[in-house]
Structures are given as structure tokens and as C-alpha cells.
C-alpha positions as a Python dict, from the first residue, in 0.01 Angstrom:
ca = {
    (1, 'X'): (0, 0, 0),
    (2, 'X'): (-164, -249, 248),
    (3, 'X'): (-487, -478, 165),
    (4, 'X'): (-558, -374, 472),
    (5, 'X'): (-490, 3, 475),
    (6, 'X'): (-708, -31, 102),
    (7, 'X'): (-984, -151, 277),
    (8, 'X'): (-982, 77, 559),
    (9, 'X'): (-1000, 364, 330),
    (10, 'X'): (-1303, 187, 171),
    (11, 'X'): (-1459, 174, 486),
    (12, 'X'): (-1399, 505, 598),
    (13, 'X'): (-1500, 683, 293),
    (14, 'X'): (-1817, 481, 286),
    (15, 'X'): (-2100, 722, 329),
    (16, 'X'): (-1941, 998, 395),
    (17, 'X'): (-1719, 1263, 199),
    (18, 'X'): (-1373, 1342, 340),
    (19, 'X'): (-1040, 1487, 233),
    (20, 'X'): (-724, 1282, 197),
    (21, 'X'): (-633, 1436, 526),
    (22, 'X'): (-922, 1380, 709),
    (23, 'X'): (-838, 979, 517),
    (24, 'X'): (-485, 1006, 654),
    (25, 'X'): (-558, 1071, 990),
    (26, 'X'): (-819, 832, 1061),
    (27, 'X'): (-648, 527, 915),
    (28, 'X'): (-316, 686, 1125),
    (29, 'X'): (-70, 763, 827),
    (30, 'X'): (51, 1061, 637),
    (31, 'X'): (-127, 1232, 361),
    (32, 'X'): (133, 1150, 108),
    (33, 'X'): (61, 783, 169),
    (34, 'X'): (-299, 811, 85),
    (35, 'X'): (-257, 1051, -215),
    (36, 'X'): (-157, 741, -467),
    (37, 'X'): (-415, 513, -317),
    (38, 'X'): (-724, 778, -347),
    (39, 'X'): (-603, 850, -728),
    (40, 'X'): (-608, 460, -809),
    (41, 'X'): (-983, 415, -661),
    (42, 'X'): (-1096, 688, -816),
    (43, 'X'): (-932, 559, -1134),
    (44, 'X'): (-1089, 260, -1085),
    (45, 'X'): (-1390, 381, -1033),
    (46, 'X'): (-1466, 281, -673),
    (47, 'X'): (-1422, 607, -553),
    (48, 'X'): (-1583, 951, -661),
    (49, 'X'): (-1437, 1287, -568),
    (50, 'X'): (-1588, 1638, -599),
    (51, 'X'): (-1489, 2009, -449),
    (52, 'X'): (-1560, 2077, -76),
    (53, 'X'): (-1767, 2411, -44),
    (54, 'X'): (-1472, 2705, 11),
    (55, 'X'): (-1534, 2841, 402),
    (56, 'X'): (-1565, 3208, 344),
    (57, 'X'): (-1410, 3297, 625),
    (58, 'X'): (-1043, 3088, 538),
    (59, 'X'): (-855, 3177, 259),
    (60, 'X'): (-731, 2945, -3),
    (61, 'X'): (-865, 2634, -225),
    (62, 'X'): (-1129, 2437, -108),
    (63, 'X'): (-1027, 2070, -79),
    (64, 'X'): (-1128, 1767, -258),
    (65, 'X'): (-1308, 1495, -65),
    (66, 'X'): (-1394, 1175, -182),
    (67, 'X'): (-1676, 910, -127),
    (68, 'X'): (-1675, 500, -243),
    (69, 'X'): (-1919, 550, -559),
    (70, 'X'): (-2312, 404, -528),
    (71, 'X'): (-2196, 135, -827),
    (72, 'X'): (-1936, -14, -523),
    (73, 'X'): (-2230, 23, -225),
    (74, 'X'): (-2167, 446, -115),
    (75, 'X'): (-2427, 605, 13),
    (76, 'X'): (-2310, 918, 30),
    (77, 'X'): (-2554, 1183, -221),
    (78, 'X'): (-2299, 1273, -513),
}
């Protein structure tokens, strides 16, 4: 993986909470390619991951999203 695509995940996850597809999409690559990169910043520590809310209405898990931790600058409540 990138420097570059490792910082734009930083960036995008800052403040917000999104999956690793809503991740793949914006920084234009496929899920798989983020899945490695989101488990090694969360590892790390720069990242911090918790359970979407499950939509009633759609069946199935509810996903995992992830925000960049308050120790690394987030802003995001946890």
C-alpha cells in the first residue's frame, strides 16, 4: 500500500465514521485493498472501529466503520 493511499485514508476517516467500503470508494480502489490497511491502523492504534447501528428495515450484519482515534487528532465522538 501507497504513502499516499495511507494518508488519504487518514484523511478521510478523520472526523467521521465510515465503512471500508464507503473508504474504498472514496479513495477510488476496491474494498479488498483497504481491508489490510484499516486492520494495520487500527492495530496501531491510529484508527478506532466500532459497529454501525443495524437498519431495521435491511437484513443482515451491520458493518464496521472506523474513525482516526482522538490520541492521532479524530474528532469523531467514539
Amino acid at each position: 500500500m501507497s504513502t499516499a493511499r495511507f494518508c488519504l485514508v487518514l484523511k478521510l476517516a478523520s472526523g467521521k465514521w465510515l465503512t471500508r467500503k464507503e473508504l474504498a470508494a472514496a479513495a477510488g480502489t476496491r474494498r479488498n485493498n483497504i481491508e489490510q490497511l484499516v486492520a494495520d491502523l487500527v492495530e496501531e492504534g491510529l484508527l478506532v472501529e466500532r459497529t454501525r447501528e443495524k437498519n431495521k428495515t435491511v437484513g443482515g450484519l451491520a458493518p464496521a466503520e472506523v474513525t482516526v482515534s482522538r490520541a492521532w487528532g479524530g474528532t469523531a465522538d467514539v
